[in-house]
Every structure is written in structure tokens, then in C-alpha cells.
N, C-alpha and C positions, 0 to 999 in steps of 0.2 A: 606911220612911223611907230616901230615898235614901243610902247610905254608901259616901263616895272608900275608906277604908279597908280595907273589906271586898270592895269591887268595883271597882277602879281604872279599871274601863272605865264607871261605871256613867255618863257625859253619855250610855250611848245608852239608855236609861230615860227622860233627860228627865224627870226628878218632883219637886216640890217640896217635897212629903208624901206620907202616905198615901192619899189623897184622888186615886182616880184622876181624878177632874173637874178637877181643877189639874195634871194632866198635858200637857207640854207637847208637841206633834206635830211631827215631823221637817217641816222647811218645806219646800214644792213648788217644780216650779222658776219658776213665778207669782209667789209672796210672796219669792224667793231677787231675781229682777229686781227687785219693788218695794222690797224692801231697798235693791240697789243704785240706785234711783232714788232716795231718801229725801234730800232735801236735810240739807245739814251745817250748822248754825250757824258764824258765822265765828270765833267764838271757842268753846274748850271748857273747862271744866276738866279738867287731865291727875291721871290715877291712874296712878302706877309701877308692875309688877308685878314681882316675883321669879321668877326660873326657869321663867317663864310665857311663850307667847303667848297673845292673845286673836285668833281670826279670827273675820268676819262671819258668823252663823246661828249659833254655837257658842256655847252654855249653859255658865255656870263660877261654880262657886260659891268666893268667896275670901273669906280670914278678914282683915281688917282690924285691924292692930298699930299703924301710924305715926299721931300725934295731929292732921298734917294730913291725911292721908288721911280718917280719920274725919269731920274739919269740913267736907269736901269731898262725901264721901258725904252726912252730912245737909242740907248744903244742896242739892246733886241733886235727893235723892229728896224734898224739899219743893219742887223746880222741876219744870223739864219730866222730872227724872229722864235726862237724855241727859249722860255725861260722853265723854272721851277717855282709851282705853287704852293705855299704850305699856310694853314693855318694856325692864330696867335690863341695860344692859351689862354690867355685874357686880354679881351677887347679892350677894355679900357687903358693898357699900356702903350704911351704916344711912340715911344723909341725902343720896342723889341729888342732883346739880344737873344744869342742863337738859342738859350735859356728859354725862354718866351716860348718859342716857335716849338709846333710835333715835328717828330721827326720825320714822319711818312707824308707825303705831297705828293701832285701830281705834275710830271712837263704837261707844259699849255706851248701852244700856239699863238702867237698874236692873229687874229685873223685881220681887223682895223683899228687905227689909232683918228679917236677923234676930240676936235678941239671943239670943246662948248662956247654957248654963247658968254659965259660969264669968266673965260680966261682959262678955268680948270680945263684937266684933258683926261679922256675918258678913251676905254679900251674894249674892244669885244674879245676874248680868249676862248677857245676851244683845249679841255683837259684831251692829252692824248694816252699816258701810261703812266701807273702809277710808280712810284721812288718810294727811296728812304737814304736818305743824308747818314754817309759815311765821318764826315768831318765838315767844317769849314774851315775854308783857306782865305776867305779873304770878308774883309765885314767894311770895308770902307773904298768908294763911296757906299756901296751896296756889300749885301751877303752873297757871295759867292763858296760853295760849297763843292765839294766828291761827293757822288751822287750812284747808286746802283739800280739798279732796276728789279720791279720786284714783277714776278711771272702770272700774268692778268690771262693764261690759256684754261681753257676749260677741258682739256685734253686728259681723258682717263678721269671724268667724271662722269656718275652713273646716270647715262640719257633719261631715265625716266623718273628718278628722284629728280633733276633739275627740272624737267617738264611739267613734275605735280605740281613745285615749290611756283613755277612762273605762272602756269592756271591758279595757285591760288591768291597770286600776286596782282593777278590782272582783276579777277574778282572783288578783291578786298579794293583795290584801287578804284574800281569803275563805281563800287558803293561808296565811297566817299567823296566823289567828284560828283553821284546823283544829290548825297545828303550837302554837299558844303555849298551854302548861298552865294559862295565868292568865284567859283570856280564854271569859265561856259564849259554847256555841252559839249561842244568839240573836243575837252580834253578826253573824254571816256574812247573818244572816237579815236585817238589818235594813240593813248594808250593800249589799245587792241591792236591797234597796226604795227606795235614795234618789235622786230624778229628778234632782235640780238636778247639773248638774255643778259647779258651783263651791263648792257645801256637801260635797258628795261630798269633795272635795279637801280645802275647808279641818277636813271633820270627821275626816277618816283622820289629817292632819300634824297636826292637836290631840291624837290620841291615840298617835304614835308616839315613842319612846322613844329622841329625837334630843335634841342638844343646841339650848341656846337660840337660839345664833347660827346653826343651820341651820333652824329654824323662824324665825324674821326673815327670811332670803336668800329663804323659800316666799313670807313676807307681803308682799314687798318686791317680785318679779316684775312686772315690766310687764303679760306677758298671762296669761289662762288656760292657753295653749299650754305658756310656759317654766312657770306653777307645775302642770302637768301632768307634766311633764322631769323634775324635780327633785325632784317627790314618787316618782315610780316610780324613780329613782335610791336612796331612802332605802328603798323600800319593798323593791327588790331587793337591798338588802344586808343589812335587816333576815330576809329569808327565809333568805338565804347563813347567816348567826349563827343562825337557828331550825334549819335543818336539820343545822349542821355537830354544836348542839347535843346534836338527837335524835340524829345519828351515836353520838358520843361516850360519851350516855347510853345509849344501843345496845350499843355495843361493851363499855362497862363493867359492865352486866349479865352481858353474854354471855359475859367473861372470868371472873365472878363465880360464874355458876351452873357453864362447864365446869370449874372449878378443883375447886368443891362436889364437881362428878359425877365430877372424874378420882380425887379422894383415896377418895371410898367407894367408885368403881369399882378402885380400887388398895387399898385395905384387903380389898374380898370376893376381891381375885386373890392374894392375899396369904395368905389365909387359904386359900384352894383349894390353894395352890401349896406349899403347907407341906403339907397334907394326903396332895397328889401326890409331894411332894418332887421338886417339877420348876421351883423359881426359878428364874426369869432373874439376880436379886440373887444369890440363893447361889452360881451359878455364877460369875459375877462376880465374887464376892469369892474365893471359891475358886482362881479363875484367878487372881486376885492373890499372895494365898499362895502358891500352887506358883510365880510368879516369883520374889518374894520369898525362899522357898529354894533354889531352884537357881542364882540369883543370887549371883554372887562378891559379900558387903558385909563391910567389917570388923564386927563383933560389937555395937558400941554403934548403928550403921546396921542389923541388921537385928532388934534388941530394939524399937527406934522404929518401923519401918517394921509392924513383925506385932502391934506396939500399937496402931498406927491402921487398920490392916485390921480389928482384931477390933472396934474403936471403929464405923469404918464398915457392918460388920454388923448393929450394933442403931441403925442413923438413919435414920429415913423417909427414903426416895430423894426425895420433895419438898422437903423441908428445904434453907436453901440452908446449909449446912454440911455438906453430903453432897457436893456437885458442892467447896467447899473441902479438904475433907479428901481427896476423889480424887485432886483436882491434885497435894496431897502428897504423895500417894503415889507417883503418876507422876513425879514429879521425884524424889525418893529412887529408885526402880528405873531410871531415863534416867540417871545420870549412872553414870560408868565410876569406880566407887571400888578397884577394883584394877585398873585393865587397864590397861599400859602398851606404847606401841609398842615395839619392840628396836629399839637404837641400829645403826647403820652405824657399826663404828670402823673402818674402813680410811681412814689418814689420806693416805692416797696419793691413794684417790679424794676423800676430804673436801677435800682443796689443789685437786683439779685442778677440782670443782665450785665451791668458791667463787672462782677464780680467771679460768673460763667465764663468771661472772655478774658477777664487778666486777674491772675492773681497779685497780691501787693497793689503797690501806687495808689498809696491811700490820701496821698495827698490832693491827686486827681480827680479820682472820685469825689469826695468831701466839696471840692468845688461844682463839681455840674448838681449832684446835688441840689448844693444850696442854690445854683442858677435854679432849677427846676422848682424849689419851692418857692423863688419869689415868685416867678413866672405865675407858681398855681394861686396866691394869694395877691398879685396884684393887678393876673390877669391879660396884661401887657407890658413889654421892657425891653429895652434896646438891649440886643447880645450883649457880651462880652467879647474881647477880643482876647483870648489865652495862646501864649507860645510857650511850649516845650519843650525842654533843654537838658539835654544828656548826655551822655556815649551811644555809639551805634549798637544797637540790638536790642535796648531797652522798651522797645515795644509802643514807641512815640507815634507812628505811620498810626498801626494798628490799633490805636485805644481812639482814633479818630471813626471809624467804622463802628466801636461798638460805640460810642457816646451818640453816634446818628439812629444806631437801633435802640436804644435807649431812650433816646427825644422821640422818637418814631418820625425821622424826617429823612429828606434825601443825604446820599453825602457825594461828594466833590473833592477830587485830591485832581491839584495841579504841582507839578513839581518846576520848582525853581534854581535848581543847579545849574549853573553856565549861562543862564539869563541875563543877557548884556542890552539888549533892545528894550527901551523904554516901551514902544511898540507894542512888545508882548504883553504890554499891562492895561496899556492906555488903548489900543487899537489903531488901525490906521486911519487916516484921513481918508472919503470915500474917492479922489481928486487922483489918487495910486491906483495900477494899475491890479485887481485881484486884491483891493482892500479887504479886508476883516475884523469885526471886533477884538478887541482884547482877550486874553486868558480868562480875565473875570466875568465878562459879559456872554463868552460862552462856556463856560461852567453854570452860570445858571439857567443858559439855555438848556442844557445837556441831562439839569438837576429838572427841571419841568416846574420849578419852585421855588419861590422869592425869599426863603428862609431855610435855606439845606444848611449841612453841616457845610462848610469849607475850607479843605486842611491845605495851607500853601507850606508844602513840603520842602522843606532845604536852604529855610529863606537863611540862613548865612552865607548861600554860597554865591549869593547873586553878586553881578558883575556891574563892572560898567566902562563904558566906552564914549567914541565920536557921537553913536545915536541915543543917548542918554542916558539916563541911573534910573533902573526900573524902579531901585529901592526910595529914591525920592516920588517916584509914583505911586508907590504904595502908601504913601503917608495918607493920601487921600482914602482909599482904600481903609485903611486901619484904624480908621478916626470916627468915632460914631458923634461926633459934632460935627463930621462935614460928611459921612458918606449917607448919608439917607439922600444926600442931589451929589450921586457918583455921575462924571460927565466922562464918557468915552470918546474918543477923536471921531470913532467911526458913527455912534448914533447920534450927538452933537445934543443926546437929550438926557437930565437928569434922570436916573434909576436909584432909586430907595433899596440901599443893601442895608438900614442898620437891624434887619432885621437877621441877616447871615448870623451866622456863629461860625466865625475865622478859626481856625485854629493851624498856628506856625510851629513847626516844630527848626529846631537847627540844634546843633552837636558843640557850638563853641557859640557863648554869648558877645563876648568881646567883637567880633566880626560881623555883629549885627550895626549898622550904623546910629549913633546915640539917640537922633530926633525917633527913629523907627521904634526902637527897643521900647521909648517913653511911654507910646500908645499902645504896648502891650501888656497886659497882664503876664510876668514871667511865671512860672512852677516848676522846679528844676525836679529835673527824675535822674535820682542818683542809682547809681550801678546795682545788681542784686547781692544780695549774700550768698553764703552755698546752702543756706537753708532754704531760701528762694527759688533761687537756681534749682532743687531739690524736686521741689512742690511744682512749675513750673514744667521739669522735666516729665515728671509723672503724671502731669495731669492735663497736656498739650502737648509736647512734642512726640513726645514715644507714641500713643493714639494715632497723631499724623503722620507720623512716619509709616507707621503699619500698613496705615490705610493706602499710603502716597504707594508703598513699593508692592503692593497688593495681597497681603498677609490678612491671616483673619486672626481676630486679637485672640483667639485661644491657639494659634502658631507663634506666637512671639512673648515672653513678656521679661522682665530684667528685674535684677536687685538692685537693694536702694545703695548697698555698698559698691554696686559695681556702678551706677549713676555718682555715686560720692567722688570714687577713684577718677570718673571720665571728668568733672567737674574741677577736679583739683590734680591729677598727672594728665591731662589732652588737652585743656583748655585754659588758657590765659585771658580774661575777659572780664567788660564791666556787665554785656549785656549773653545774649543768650543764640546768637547767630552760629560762632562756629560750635557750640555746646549741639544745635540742632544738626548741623552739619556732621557733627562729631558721631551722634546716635545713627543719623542718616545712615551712614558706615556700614556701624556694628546691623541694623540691619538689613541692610544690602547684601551682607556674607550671610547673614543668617537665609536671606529668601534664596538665595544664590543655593545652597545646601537643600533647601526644601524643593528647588524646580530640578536640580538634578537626581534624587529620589534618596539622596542621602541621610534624609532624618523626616520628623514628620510636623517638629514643633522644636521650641528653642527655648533655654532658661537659664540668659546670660548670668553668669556670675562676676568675679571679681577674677578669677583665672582665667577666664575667658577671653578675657578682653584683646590680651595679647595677640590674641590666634587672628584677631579680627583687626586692630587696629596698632599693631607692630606693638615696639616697647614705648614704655613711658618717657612723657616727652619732658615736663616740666620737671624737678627736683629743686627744695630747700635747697639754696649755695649760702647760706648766712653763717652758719657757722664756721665753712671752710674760709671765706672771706674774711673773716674779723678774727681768725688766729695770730694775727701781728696786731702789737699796738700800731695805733694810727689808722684802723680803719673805725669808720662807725654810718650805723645805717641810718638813713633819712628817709622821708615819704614824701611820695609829689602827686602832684595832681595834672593830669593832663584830659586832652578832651575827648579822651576815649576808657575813661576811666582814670583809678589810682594805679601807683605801683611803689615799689622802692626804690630806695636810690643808695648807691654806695658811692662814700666819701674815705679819698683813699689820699695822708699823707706819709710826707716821707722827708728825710732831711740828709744833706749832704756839705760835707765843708764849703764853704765862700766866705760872705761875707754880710750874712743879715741879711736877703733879698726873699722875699713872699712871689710866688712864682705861678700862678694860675693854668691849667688847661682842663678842654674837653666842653668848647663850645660855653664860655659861657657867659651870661645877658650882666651887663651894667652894674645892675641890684644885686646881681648874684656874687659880682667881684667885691664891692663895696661890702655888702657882707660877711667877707671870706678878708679880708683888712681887720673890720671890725674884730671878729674872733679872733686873729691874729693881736693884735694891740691889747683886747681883752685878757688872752693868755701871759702878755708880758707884762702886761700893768700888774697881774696876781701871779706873777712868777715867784715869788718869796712863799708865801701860802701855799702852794701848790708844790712845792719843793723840786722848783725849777732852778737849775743853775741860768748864771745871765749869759755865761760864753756860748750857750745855746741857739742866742740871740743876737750874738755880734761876731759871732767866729762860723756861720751853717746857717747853711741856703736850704729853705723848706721849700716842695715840689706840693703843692694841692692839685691833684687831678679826681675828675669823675668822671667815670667811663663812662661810652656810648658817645662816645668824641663825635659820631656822626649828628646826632640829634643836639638843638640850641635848647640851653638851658636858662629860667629867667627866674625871677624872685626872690621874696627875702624869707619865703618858709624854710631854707635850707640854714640858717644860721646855726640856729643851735645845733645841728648835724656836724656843721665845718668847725667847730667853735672844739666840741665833744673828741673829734679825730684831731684835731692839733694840740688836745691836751693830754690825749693820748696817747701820742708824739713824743710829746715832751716829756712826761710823767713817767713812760714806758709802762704804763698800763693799760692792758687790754680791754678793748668796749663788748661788754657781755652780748654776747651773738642773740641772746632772745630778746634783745631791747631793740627796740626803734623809734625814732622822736622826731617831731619837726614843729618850729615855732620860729618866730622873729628875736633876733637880739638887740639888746641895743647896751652902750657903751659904759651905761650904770649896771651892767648886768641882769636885768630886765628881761622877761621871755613874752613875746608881744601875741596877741591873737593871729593866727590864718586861716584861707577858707581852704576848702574843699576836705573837710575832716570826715566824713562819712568815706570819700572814695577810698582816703589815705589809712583810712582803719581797717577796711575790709581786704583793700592790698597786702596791710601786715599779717592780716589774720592768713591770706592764701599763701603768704610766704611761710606759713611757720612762725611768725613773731607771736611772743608769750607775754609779752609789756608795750605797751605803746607811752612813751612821753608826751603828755599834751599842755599849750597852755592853760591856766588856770579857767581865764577867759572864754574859752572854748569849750566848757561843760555844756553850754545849752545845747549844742550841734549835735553830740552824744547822746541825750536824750531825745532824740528824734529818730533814733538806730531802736530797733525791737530787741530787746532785751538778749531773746534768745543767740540772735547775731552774733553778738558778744561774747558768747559761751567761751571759757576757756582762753578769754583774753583778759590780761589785767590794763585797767586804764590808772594811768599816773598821772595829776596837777600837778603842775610846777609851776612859783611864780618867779624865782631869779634862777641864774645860769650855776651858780655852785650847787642847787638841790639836781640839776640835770646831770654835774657829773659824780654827784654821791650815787643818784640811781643805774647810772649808764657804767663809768668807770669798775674795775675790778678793783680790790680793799691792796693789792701785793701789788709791786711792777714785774714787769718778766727780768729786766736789767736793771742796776743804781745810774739811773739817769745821770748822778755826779761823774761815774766811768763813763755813760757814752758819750757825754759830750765835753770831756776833757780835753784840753788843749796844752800840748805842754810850752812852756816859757818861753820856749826859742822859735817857738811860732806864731805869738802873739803881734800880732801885728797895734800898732795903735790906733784908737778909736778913733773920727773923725768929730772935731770939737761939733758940728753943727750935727752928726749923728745919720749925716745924707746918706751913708749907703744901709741902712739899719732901716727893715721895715719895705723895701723899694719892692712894687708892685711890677712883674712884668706876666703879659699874657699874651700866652703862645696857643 
């Protein structure tokens, strides 16, 4: 009895029973034409299939579930027995409408209608010709549809293209019935023996293991020719998936059996080699041993290390915790747990090395230094832990390298930007797959010495996340009370770093986390000057650059005026990056000119610049800015240096409301009140009328609306432009100031007055305003820096706008802010709308 189940191929049996006389014979290509001759009735009844096509000459036996399909069936097979076959768009839909269903199907024949043992009734059909549904007429019980008949003749096709496409058909077919495990012999056999080409076809894509919608696009074809295309397309990717198959089952055998034959062929060598006493293993291990003792380790490093030696002696060398346990090994005998480089204390040479390498940062220097001469007088002493804190381009990476050639030791830069993985500090557990020690524990592998320089670069920027806060990792790290027994996840053994010299550099202190910052020694390195920036340009970057773009220093060399100009019109900066980027430029045009045979050497000037580096980019705006009363200029400090700040008001009729924008932080608003209440409290003094105050809505904004603005250095800035607002007298454009206010009139200390001084000076400012307070900061600024700027103390807010304010107003403040009688409105007894803070 024929069984889908047990033989998925079995339509090429063709059998309806046991009974070979009811066997059904592959059609010729005779009865395949009269097929497609068979005229169509014009109407048919439609049967929906599942996951099915039915093509013409193709035998299918289908079990019938739907209650109209059923009533459909037995009316059929008590008619002429001719329905129409079509397949459902999606299988998974229980009740198809004509929506559902393709349009193109095939009439079948019922050939038998059989009732199963379990009630259901099952059908054998034969496709005879294929359709396509004109309309349906009738959908209840069943689809009944008009129906045309589409022309399945191969008549006026070119005999010998369709005879290559079927040899190549029969081919590809018979290698996929030798490679597929599921498929007997006989099908190859029986696929050779089929004349008709177009049963050939539709009987190969009936039995290929495509999807539905690529057996419709075959039914669907216009001619023989494209569903010739289209089947050897499915047939050749079918072989691709059979063969890559056998590959794979190939290759997995054959990894199967050598793995079998290498472990018994390595047990009987094993057993020989023990006999001989000639292992390769023993030797091995042995060779480990003897490093492991003549290896300098502290005593708890080499009780661990000759415990896993002896561990690794009884573990099958296939094991993968054999190749685990070696790695251990090797990294316990790779890292240097006594050996230390010897310092260079000659501080003579130490000054004059780091003084070759950076000019300025003398505050830096001064420190390793005095590290170097306790070191030479008391002969031993736990580093120091130093982090350095600046603007980018200050030269913080780089003064790490020359302070290692100056100790005479290794150096080490690990950088820590984006570092969210505790992991990368700590190490992994060796229990992970591809474990690793830590950043730190291979750094001094890397250093070959238990005391290198080590620069953990960018520690602001570190992260943290699900797998932990590397920056609380580091605490251990940075502690010379706990890090001489540093324990890594992955060596599980105490390492003595107090002897490292850490050095963290990061650009913004505040974003270092508090506990971390504790255990470091800060030193901030503030911005350079342009007299710096000068020295710096002349005596390192121009040299490199020469060198970098392949110039010999008698082809290139520049003035100090045209380094001044590029330093103060091309560069906005604390540190000296784009200043090098800047020169880089000037010459690139210059070697450019020299390789094209155009000149033969170069002596940039101050007119030159242009030719090379367009027009000047920066320009003094201070004086055009503070032409109206109500602007005045302030100094900030950010973490890429100073700069200035313009405070810009403005006043408009309302009703008494203080009106904030342009990004700005809590302290800052709070601030911008205070001056505000300051100004009205001394409104009579200052010879402010009060309708100023109760009849006009003042606008405080400060540009650069995009960037968040915070603190209370800005006060006396905000305080300055509202009194010069009010007063109508203008803030002399060469002043700039920044300090705290407070509500007694009071001008309070702020920090970052180095960056905020040398901002003023690149802007063109010829006065800077500072608190009284703030002299020490000043003296820490080189003299010369200062050149051609005047510094002003101030300790309350009226000496700030005797110096700031012009002696004349531009307008009688009494005119502008007049109001005349008929549009005085009355004050509100509690004074609520006078003073009302809104921030936009």
C-alpha cells in the first residue's frame, strides 16, 4: 500500500493499492499533449489546497477536513468527477475566501474516493490542465468559479533549447536523489525514463522541497522554456544545501573519528613514554618547574604557581583545562614580581630632561623633583599617586613619557575613555571563557617592571554600568595603603604596585568620582599664555612639523609675528593642538611649493599667512558688543580652557517681571535676582527712576543659548549690564570682570582666574575686574603673561561699576523710562508682580 509517510517520494510508485493492475503508468509524451488538449468546462468547482501545488499529470492523494470541500468532492465524484485545483495563500487560514486562494490552478480528475479507517475521506486526484479563474459565481456550499484554460502546448518551441534545459534537468535531478538520504534508488531510474518534458517538470517541482509560493511562480509561467529557468534554479540550490550538507556531515565524522584516534593514539604514547621516560608532557612540565624556581616570586606566587604545575601534570593534555591552567601559569612566570628598574636620581639631569621636553609647567616639574630627591635621600618610598587636570592640548599625556625618562623607568599609558566594564580593571575570573587579567596587571606585564611610570589616561571619562564601576575599582588601585596586595579576579594573587608611579590625567575634575579624587594628589595645569604658546611654537612644534612633512630645517622657517598672528587670529585655545594643526597647514603649502619646483625654501611672514591659511578667523567683537548700554562683559571658565562671556540686557514696558534666557543653571538665575534687587535697593544713588521698576519688563539673556550655563562667577557681570540698563550708561568695552555678589554688596572670591585672565587678554581686554580675594591666584601667572593688562581689586559692587560704567549716560534715564499719568497703572499692595522671575 502506497505510504506518504514512510516514503515521501512514494507519487513515483504511482499505486493505488496493492494491486499492481491499478497501478498507475508515468504518462508519455502522447497522453501529456492530449492532456493539454482536454478541453475545460467553463465553470468548475474549486478545491482549496494547503501547503500544496497540484500540477498537470501529477498523482496526489489528499485527506479532506473542510465540510465544504467534502460536499464538493461528493458531488464531483458522482458527476463527471472533473473539479478545479488551486492553492491557499496562506495555509494557516481555516475558511479561505476567493481573496485567499491564486488565481492560476489546475482541473484534477478524481481518480478514487476513499473512506479511512478513522471516519475522514481521502481522495487520489490526477492534475490534468492547467487554469486561471475568470470570476467566481458561486461560494456557498463550495467555490464555484468561470474558469479559462491556459495553453500547456509546446508547439513552436525551439526543440533543442527545450532538450538542453531537460538533459540538464534530468542531471541535476538524478544528483540529488544519489546525495539525498531519503530518497530510494529507483527514483533516479524513473526519472530518466520520463519522455514528456512538461510532466518531467511539473513532476520534479511536485516533489521538491520549496516553498508554496515558489511552486505557484513554476505553475504560473507562461512557457515551458521559463518553468524550465526556474525549476533548474530551485534544483541547483537544492544540490548547493545537499552537498554543503554531506560536506558538513563529512567533516563532522571525520573530526569525530580523528579526535577518537588521537586520544587512544595519545593514551598508548603515553603509556610508551612513561615506560621510556621520554614525555614530551614531562618535559614540559618539568621545564616549568625549573622556571618557576629560579624565578625571582614572592613566596605566596611561587606556592600557587608549583601547585598548578603539579595540578597540570595529572590532566590529560586534551582537556580544555589543561591549555586553561597553562595560560596560568604563563602569566604568573611573565609578569616581573620583583624586578624593578633603578631610578636616575640625578636631579640636575632630571630638570634639564624635563625642561627639553616641555616648556612651562612648573608646577609639575617642582613635584617629581622633590619625588626624586626624597627617593635619593631616603632611598625607598611608596610613589605618589599624581592626577593632572586641564584643557586638552596642555600637554598632560605627554609630560608622562618625559617624567619616565627622567626616572629612567618604563612608562605605561592605558587609556580609560568609555571604560564601563569593572573587568577591565579587575580582570576576569579564570572560570570565563578567554579570561584575562586586568588593564593594570597587563601593563606591567607589557612594562617588564614592577615600578614603570603608569599614566591612566582620561580617568574622567570612565563609565559605569550592569557589569560594574571600574572607577570604584580603581580605588584599590590608587591607594598606596591598600595597593602594595593589588588582588586581580584573574590571578587570585596579591601584586605590590605601591611601588608604580600612577599618574591620571582628566580635563574636568568635578566628573572624577569624590572617594577616587581623595587618593589623588591633584595639580592642575592651567591653559598657556601666548607668550608660552610662543616659546612652545618655536621650540617643538615648527621642528616637527618640518620634520613630519619632510622639509629640511634650512627649507622652512617662520616669524615670531607671524607665529603671534596664527596664535591669536587662527586659534582659539587653552592648550596647543589646533595651534600645531594650525602650523601643520602653513607648512604643507610650503612643502607642496618646494615638490613642485616652485621655490626652493620658505620665510613665512605675517603676509603670508593668508595665501596659506585663508583669512583671519578670530577678531576682537568687544567693542562692537558693548556699544549699547546694557551690555557688559564677564569671564568663565570652562573645561577646555577660559573665555568670555557677554551679558546682554534689555528692557521693555510690562510690569516689573526679571526675565532670564540662554541656558541658564540655578546659581546662575539666583544670581541674575540678586543683581537685579541689588540695582533697585540703590536705585536712588545710582539715579534710577523707580517707574523703571514697576512700569518695564527687563530681558537678561546671554548668548550661546545652545551651551548650559552655571555659577555664581557671573554676578557682578549681570549686576554691571543691569545697571547699565538702567543708568544708560555704557560698560567701557576694555573692561571685563567676574566675581560673586552678594546682597550687602559684597564681591566674593571665584576659581579658575588664570584661565579667565588669559581669555581676556586673547580677546583684546585692557582691565580685568577681580575680587580682592583673588590676588593670590594672580601671582601665580608669570609676570610677563600679564603684559599690557591692567588687574583691578575690588571688594564691593559700587567700586565695580565706578571702574566698569562710563562717567556720562548715552540717554536721561528720567526720559527713557517715563511713563506718562494715564498709563500708570496701580501698584499691587503686596508688590507680586515687581521682581517676578520667569525663565525661558
Amino acid at each position: 500500500m502506497w505510504n506518504r509517510e514512510t516514503m515521501p517520494y512514494g507519487d513515483l510508485l504511482y499505486l493505488l493499492d496493492d494491486d499492481p493492475e491499478q497501478s498507475i503508468p508515468l504518462p508519455t509524451p502522447d497522453e501529456q499533449k492530449a492532456m493539454s488538449a482536454e478541453e475545460v468546462p467553463e465553470t468548475l468547482p474549486i478545491l482549496a489546497l494547503r501547503n500544496t501545488v497540484l500540477y498537470p499529470g501529477v498523482v496526489l492523494p489528499i485527506t479532506i477536513g473542510r465540510d465544504a470541500s467534502l460536499k464538493l468532492v461528493r458531488d464531483a465524484f458522482a458527476g463527471d468527477r472533473l473539479i478545479g485545483v488551486v492553492a491557499q495563500r496562506d495555509s494557516e487560514v481555516e475558511n479561505p475566501t476567493p481573496d485567499d486562494l491564486y488565481r492560476v490552478g489546475t482541473v484534477a480528475s478524481i481518480l478514487k474516493l476513499i473512506k479511512m479507517p478513522d471516519g475522514s475521506k481521502s481522495i487520489v486526484i490526477q492534475g490534468r490542465r492547467r487554469f486561471e479563474i475568470e470570476e467566481y459565481i458561486q461560494t456557498e456550499p463550495y467555490f464555484v468559479a468561470k474558469v479559462r484554460p491556459l495553453d500547456d502546448s509546446i508547439e513552436g518551441v525551439d526543440e533543442v533549447e527545450l532538450q538542453a534545459r531537460v538533459r540538464s534537468i534530468k542531471e541535476l535531478a538524478v544528483q540529488i536523489v544519489n546525495l539525498s538520504p531519503n530518497l530510494p534508488s529507483e527514483a533516479a531510474y524513473a526519472i530518466q525514463n520520463i519522455e514528456s518534458p512538461s510532466f518531467l517538470i511539473y513532476f520534479i517541482a511536485s516533489n521538491l522541497p520549496i516553498d508554496v509560493a515558489a511552486k505557484q511562480q513554476l505553475l504560473e509561467a507562461r512557457s515551458i522554456l521559463e518553468q524550465a529557468d526556474l525549476l533548474m534554479q530551485h534544483l541547483s540550490r537544492e544540490l548547493q544545501v545537499l552537498q554543503l550538507s554531506q560536506e558538513i556531515r563529512s567533516r563532522v565524522k571525520s573530526d569525530v573519528d580523528r579526535q577518537q584516534r588521537e586520544y587512544l593514539l595519545r593514551q598508548q604514547l603515553k603509556a610508551i613514554q612513561e615506560e621510556l621516560g621520554e614525555a614530551d608532557e614531562m618535559a614540559e612540565i618539568e621545564e616549568l618547574r625549573k622556571r618557576a624556581e629560579e624565578k625571582p616570586l614572592p613566596e605566596h606566587a611561587r606556592k600557587a604557581v608549583l601547585k598548578e604545575i603539579e595540578r597540570l601534570s595529572r590532566m590529560n593534555p586534551a582537556s580544555p583545562d589543561y591549555a586553561v591552567t597553562r595560560n596560568y601559569i604563563d602569566w604568573i612566570l611573565e609578569l616581573p614580581w620583583l624586578e624593578y628598574s633603578e631610578d636616575h636620581l640625578d636631579l640636575q639631569e632630571a630638570q634639564r630632561i624635563l625642561d627639553e621636553d616641555h616648556y612651562g609647567l612648573e608646577q609639575v616639574k617642582k613635584r617629581i623633583l622633590e619625588y626624586l630627591a626624597v627617593l635619593k635621600l631616603k632611598g625607598d618610598m611608596k610613589a605618589p599617586i599624581l592626577c593632572f587636570v586641564g584643557p586638552p592640548g596642555v600637554g598632560k599625556t605627554s609630560l608622562g613619557k618625559s617624567i619616565a625618562r627622567a626616572l629612567g623607568r618604563k612608562f605605561v599609558r592605558v587609556s580609560l575613555g568609555g571604560v564601563r566594564d569593572e573587568a577591565e580593571i579587575r580582570g576576569h575570573r579564570r572560570t570565563y571563557v578567554g579570561a584575562l587579567p586586568g588593564r593594570i596587571i597587563q601593563g606591567i606585564k607589557k612594562a617588564g617592571t614592577s615600578n614603570p611610570v603608569f599614566m591612566l589616561d582620561e580617568i574622567d571619562k570612565l563609565g559605569a554600568d550592569f557589569r560594574g564601576d571600574p572607577a570604584s575599582a580603581l580605588l584599590e588601585v590608587l591607594d598606596p595603603e591598600q595597593n602594595y596586595a593589588f588582588s586581580d579576579h584573574y590571578l587570585e594573587l596579591d601584586y605590590d604596585l605601591s611601588r608604580v608611579l600612577f599618574i591620571a590625567t582628566a580635563n574636568y575634575l568635578d566628573l572624577i568620582p569624590a572617594p577616587l579624587r581623595d587618593r589623588m594628589e591633584i595639580i592642575e595645569i592651567s591653559g598657556y599664555t601666548q607668550d608660552e604658546k610662543l616659546q612652545i611654537a618655536k621650540r617643538y612644534l615648527v621642528p616637527r612639523q618640518v620634520e613630519q612633512h619632510g622639509l629640511k630645517p634650512e627649507q622652512f622657517s617662520i616669524t615670531d609675528e607671524a607665529l603671534r598672528e596664527i596664535i591669536d587670529g587662527y586659534t582659539r585655545e587653552s592648550g596647543v593642538r589646533q595651534l600645531e594643526r594650525t602650523i601643520a597647514s602653513v607648512v604643507r603649502g610650503v612643502a607642496k611649493k618646494i615638490a613642485m619646483g616652485e621655490i626652493e625654501s620658505a620665510h613665512v611672514d605675517v603676509g603670508d599667512l593668508k595665501e596659506y591659511l585663508g583669512a583671519r578667523k578670530y577678531f576682537s567683537e568687544v567693542a562692537e558688543r558693548t556699544e549699547e548700554p546694557g551690555v557688559a562683559t564677564g569671564l568663565a571658565w570652562t573645561p577646555v580652557g577660559g573665555d568670555i562671556l557677554f551679558i546682554e540686557a534689555s528692557a521693555a514696558r510690562g510690569n516689573g517681571r526679571l526675565i532670564l534666557t540662554g541656558q541658564l543653571g540655578d546659581v546662575m538665575k539666583e544670581s541674575a535676582q540678586l543683581a537685579y534687587f541689588y540695582v533697585k535697593a540703590h536705585a536712588e544713588e545710582l539715579g534710577i527712576p523707580l517707574d523703571a521698576f514697576r512700569y518695564w519688563d527687563v530681558h537678561v539673556h546671554v548668548p550661546a543659548g545652545a551651551v548650559p550655563k552655571d555659577g555664581p562667577s557671573a554676578g557682578v557681570a549681570l549686576l554691571t549690564a543691569l545697571a547699565s540698563l538702567f543708568t544708560q550708561r555704557r560698560v567701557r568695552h576694555t573692561v571685563a570682570m567676574t566675581g560673586e555678589i552678594t546682597l550687602r554688596g559684597l564681591v566674593l572670591p571665584v576659581g579658575g582666574i588664570k584661565e579667565k585672565v588669559l581669555a581676556a587678554k586673547r580677546a583684546g581686554i585692557q582691565t580685568v575686574l577681580l575680587p580682592e580675594k583673588n590676588q593670590k591666584d594672580i601671582e601665580e601667572i608669570k609676570p610677563e603673561s600679564l603684559e599690557g593688562l591692567e588687574i583691578v581689586y575690588v571688594r564691593r559692587v559700587h567700586e565695580v561699576l565706578e571702574r566698569a560704567l562710563e562717567p556720562e549716560p548715552v540717554r536721561d534715564p528720567n526720559e527713557v523710562y517715563r511713563v506718562p499719568e494715564a498709563e500708570r497703572a496701580p501698584v499691587p499692595a503686596n508688590g507680586a508682580s515687581s521682581g517676578t522671575v520667569v525663565a525661558e
